[in-house]
C-alpha positions in Angstrom: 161.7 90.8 114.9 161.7 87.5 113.4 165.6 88.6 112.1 166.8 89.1 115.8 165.5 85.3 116.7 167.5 84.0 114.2 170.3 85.7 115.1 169.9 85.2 118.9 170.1 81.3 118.0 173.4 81.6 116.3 174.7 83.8 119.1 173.7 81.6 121.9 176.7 79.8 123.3 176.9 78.2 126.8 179.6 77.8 129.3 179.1 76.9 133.1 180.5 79.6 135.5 179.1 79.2 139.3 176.8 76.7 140.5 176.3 79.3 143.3 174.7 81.8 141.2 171.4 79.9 139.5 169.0 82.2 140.8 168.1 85.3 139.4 167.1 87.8 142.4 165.3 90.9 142.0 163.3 93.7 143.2 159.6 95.2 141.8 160.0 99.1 141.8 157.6 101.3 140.3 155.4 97.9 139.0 158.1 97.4 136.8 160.0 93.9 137.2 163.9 94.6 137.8 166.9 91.8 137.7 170.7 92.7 137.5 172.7 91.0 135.2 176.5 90.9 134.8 178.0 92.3 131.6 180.9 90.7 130.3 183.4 93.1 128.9 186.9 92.1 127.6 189.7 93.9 128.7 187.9 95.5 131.7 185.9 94.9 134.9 182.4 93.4 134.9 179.3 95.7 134.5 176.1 94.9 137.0 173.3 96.0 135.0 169.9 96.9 136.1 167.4 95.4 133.6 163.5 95.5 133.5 161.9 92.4 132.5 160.0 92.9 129.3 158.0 90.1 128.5 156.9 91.2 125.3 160.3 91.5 123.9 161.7 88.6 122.0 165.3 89.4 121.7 167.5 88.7 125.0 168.7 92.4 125.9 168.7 96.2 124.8 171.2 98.7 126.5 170.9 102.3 125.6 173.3 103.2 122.8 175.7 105.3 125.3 175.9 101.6 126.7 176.9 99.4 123.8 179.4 102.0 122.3 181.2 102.9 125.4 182.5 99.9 126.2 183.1 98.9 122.6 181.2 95.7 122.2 181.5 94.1 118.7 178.9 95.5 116.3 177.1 92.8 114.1 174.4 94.3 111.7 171.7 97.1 111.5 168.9 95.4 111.8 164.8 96.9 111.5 163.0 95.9 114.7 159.4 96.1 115.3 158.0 97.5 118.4 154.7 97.1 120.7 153.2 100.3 119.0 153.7 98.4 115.9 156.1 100.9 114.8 159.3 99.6 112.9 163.0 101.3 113.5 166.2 100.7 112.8 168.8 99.5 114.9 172.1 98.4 115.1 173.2 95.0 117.2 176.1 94.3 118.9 177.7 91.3 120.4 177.8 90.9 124.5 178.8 88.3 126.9 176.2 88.1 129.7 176.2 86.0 133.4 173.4 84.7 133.7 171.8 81.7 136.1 175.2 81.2 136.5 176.2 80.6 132.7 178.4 82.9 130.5 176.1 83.5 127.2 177.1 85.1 124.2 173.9 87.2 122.8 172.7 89.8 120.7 172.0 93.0 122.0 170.0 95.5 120.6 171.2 99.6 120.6 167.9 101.4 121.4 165.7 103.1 124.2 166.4 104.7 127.6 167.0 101.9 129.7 168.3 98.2 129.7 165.3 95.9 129.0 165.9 91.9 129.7 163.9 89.8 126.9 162.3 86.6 126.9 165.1 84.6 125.1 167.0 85.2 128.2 164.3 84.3 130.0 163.6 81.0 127.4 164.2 78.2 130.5 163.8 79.6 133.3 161.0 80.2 135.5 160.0 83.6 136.3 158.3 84.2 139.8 157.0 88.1 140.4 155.3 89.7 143.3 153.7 92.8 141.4 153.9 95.1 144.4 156.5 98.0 145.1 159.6 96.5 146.7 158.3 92.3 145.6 160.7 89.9 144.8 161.4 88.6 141.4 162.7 85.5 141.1 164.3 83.7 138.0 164.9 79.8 138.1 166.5 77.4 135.7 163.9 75.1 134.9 166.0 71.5 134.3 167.6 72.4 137.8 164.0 72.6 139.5 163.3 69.0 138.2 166.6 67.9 138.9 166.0 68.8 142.4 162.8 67.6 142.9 163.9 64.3 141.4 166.8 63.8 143.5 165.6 65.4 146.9 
C-alpha cells in the first residue's frame, strides 16, 4: 500500500480543536482493541465511530462502503490495496475529516471490509497503551504532550 502512504501524507492537515480531548479512551471486547473516533461530516451532525485498532494496517481508517457513500464524503481515486493474506483488491478512497487527540485531520479513508478499522498513521505519534483482556482499557497518548508534561511538571 505504498500508494495510500503517499497519499495519507498529502492528505494530512492539522488544526487544534480541544485541549480537553488528547486522550484516546477505549475498551478491549472480544481481544480486539476498540477506540471511537468523531467523523467530521459537512453539512450534518458529527458521527462517533467505533473503530478496532489494526496495527498492521498502514493507512489511517477504513469504513465499510455503506459508510463512505452515505454520507457523501469526497471520493479521490481507486486505488489497489494489499492485504495481510497477501491478497491485492481494489478499492476506492475517499476524503474525511476526523477528531482525533483533539486535532481535526483531513485523511484518506479506504471503502472496504465489514467494520471501521483505525490504522497506524493515525496512530503515527501517539502512544498506544492496551490491556489485552475482555473489558481492558485502551489508551492513546500524544507523544510531544507526554514529554511536555514531564518536562514542565
Amino acid at each position: 500500500m505504498g500508494g495510500t502512504n503517499r497519499l495519507q501524507r498529502r492528505l494530512y492537515s492539522w488544526r487544534h480543536i480541544d485541549k480537553d480531548c488528547i486522550v484516546i479512551h477505549g475498551t478491549v471486547t472480544g481481544l480486539q482493541a476498540q477506540v471511537n473516533l468523531i467523523l467530521r461530516l459537512p453539512g450534518h451532525q458529527d458521527v462517533e465511530v467505533e473503530c478496532v485498532v489494526d496495527t498492521g494496517f498502514a493507512g489511517a481508517l477504513t469504513l465499510p462502503p455503506a459508510m463512505v457513500t452515505t454520507p457523501g464524503l469526497p471520493y479521490i481515486i481507486r486505488i489497489n490495496a494489499n492485504l495481510a493474506d497477501d491478497t491485492n483488491v481494489m478499492t476506492s478512497v475517499y476524503g474525511a475529516t476526523v477528531v482525533w487527540h483533539g486535532v481535526e485531520r483531513n485523511i484518506a479513508v479506504l471503502a472496504m471490509g465489514r467494520r471501521p478499522l483505525v490504522g497506524t498513521a493515525l496512530l503515527e505519534d501517539s502512544n498506544l497503551s492496551i490491556d489485552f483482556y475482555e473489558g481492558g482499557s485502551v489508551i492513546g497518548n500524544v507523544l510531544g504532550l507526554l514529554f511536555s508534561l514531564r518536562r514542565t511538571g
